[in-house]
C-alpha positions in Angstrom: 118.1 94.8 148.1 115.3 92.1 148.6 113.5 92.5 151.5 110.7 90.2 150.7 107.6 89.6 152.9 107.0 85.6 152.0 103.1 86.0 153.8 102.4 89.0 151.4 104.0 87.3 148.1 102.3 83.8 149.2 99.1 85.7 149.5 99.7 87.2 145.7 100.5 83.9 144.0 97.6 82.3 145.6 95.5 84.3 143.8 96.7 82.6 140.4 96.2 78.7 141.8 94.0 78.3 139.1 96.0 79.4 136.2 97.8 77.3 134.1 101.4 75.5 135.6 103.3 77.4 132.8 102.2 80.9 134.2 102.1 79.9 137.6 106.0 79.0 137.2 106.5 82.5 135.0 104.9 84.4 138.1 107.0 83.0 140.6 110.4 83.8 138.7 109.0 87.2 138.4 108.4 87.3 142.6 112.4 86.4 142.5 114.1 88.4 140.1 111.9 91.7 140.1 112.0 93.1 143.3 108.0 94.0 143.6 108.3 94.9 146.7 111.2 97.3 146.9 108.8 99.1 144.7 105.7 98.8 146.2 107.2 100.8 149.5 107.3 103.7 147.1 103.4 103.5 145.9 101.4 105.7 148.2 98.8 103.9 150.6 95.7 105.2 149.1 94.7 107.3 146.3 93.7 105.9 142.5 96.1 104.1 140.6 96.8 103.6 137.4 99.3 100.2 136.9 100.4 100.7 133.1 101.7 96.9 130.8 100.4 95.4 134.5 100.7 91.5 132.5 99.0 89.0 134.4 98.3 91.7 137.3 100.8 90.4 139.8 102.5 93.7 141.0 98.9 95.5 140.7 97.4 92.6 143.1 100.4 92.9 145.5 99.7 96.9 145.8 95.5 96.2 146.0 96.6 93.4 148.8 99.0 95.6 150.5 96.8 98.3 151.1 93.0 98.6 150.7 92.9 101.9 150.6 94.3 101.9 147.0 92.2 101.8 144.2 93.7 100.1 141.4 93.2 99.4 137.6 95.4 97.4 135.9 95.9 97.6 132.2 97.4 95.2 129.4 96.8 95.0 125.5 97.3 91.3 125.7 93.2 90.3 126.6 94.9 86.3 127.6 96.8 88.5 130.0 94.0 90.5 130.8 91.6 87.8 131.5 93.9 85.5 133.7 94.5 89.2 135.6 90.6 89.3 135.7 90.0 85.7 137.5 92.4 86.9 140.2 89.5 89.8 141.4 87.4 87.5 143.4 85.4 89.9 145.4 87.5 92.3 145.8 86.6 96.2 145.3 89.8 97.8 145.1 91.2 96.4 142.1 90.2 95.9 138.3 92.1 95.1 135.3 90.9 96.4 131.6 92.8 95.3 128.2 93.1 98.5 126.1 95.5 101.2 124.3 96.0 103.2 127.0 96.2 106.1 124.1 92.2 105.2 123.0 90.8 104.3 126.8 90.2 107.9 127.9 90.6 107.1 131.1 90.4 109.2 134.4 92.8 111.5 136.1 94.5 109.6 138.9 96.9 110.1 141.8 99.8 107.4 140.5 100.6 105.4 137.6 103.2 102.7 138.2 105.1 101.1 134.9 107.4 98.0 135.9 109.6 96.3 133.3 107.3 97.6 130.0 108.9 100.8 128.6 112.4 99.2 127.2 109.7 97.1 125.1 109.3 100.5 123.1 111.4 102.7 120.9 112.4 106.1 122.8 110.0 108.1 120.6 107.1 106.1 121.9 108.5 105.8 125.8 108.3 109.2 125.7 104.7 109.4 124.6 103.8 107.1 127.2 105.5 109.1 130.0 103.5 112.4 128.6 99.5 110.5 128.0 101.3 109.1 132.2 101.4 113.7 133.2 98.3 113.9 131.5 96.8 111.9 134.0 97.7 113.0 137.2 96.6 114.8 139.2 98.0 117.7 141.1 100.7 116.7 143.8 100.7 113.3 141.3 103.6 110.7 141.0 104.9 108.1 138.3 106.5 105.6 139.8 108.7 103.9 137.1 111.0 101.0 137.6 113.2 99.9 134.4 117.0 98.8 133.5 119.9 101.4 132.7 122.7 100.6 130.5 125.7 100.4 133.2 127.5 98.5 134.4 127.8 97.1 130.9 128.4 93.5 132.2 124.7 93.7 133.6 123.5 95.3 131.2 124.5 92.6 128.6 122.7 90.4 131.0 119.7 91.7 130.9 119.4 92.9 127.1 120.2 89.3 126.9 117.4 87.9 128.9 114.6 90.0 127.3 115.9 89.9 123.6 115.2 86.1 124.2 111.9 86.8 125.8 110.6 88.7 123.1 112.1 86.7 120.7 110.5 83.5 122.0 107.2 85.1 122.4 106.9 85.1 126.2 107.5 88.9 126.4 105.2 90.7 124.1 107.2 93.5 122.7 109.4 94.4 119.7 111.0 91.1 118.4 114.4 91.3 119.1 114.7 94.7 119.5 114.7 96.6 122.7 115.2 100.1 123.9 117.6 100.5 127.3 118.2 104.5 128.4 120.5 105.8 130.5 120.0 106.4 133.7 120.9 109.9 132.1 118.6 109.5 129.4 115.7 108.5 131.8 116.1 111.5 133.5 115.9 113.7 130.9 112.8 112.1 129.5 110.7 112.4 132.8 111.7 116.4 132.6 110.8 116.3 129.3 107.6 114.9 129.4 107.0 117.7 132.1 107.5 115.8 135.5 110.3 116.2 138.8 112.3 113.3 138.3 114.2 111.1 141.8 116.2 108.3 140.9 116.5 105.1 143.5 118.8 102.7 143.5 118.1 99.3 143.7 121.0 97.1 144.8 121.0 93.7 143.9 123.3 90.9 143.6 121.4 89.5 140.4 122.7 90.9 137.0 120.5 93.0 136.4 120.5 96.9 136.1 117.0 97.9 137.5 117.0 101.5 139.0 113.9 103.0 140.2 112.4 106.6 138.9 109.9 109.2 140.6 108.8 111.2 138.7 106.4 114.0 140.8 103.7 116.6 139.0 
């Protein structure tokens, strides 16, 4: 499903006009093959939120943009990242982007943390950790809105281990050279109960060959 709003995803990339061609071109393939704004529909409209791995900031700009009632803070360990992110503010209020261990930041309780395309980057071990510093976080009546690949169909998913494990190999992805961490949709599941949350799982139809699903999981 790609119900894509070309005003709103103009809007985004024009905040990155002045970065270099090579990231502008990166951005754009993102707008195409990740499905932002499926996922944005599932972001409340206001609250404080907490984009973990946000990159260069697009899918945390395209939920400050959508809705200004959001307060958002986006945060990378790459500072390059971080400060291209950073020259996309302008004077905008509602957004921020700080480069940090999310682990040693100490940061605030909020009402949603979004992670898009990050945790398969990590062993299992470690996405779990992640998911329980994300329940920390919230607060009461809180959500983690989490959007990653599953291992099924195994045509698609040999597509897209495919695609990152030459990412990361290449550099472009920062993660794990070479090695990359899928769950099952099972497997996702149980970690979000594990790490002490209500998990919902959302399909995402698409005719691309990918195996993105989309996971709720409420405090």
């Amino acid at each position: 499903m790609n119900n894509a709003n070309p005003a709103m995803m103009k809007e985004v990339l024009s905040l990155y006009r002045g970065a270099p061609l090579p990231t502008r071109l990166f951005l754009r393939g993102r707008i195409l093959l990740s499905n932002l704004e499926f996922i944005e529909r599932y972001v409340p409209r206001s609250g404080k939120i907490i984009d973990l791995g946000c990159g260069h900031g697009l899918f945390a700009n395209l939920m400050a943009l959508a809705s200004p009632e959001r307060q958002v803070t986006g945060i990378d360990l790459s500072p390059a990242k971080i400060e291209l992110a950073r020259a996309t503010v302008g004077t905008r209020s509602n957004i921020e982007f700080i480069c940090g261990d999310v682990f040693e930041l100490g940061l605030p309780a909020c009402d949603t943390v979004t992670i898009v395309d990050v945790l398969y980057l990590l062993s299992r071990p470690d996405q779990q950790k992640i998911l329980e510093a994300c329940r920390r976080m919230l607060r009461p009546g809180g959500k983690l809105i989490w959007k990653t690949q599953e291992t099924r169909p195994r045509w698609k998913y040999y597509c897209t281990y495919g695609q990152e494990f030459l990412t990361t190999s290449i550099g472009i992805t920062r993660g794990r050279r070479g090695r990359l961490c899928f769950l099952s949709r099972e497997e996702a599941l149980s970690t979000l109960v594990d790490a002490g949350l209500t998990p919902r799982l959302i399909e995402m139809s698409t005719r691309l060959p990918y195996t993105d699903i989309l996971l709720i999981g409420e405090l």
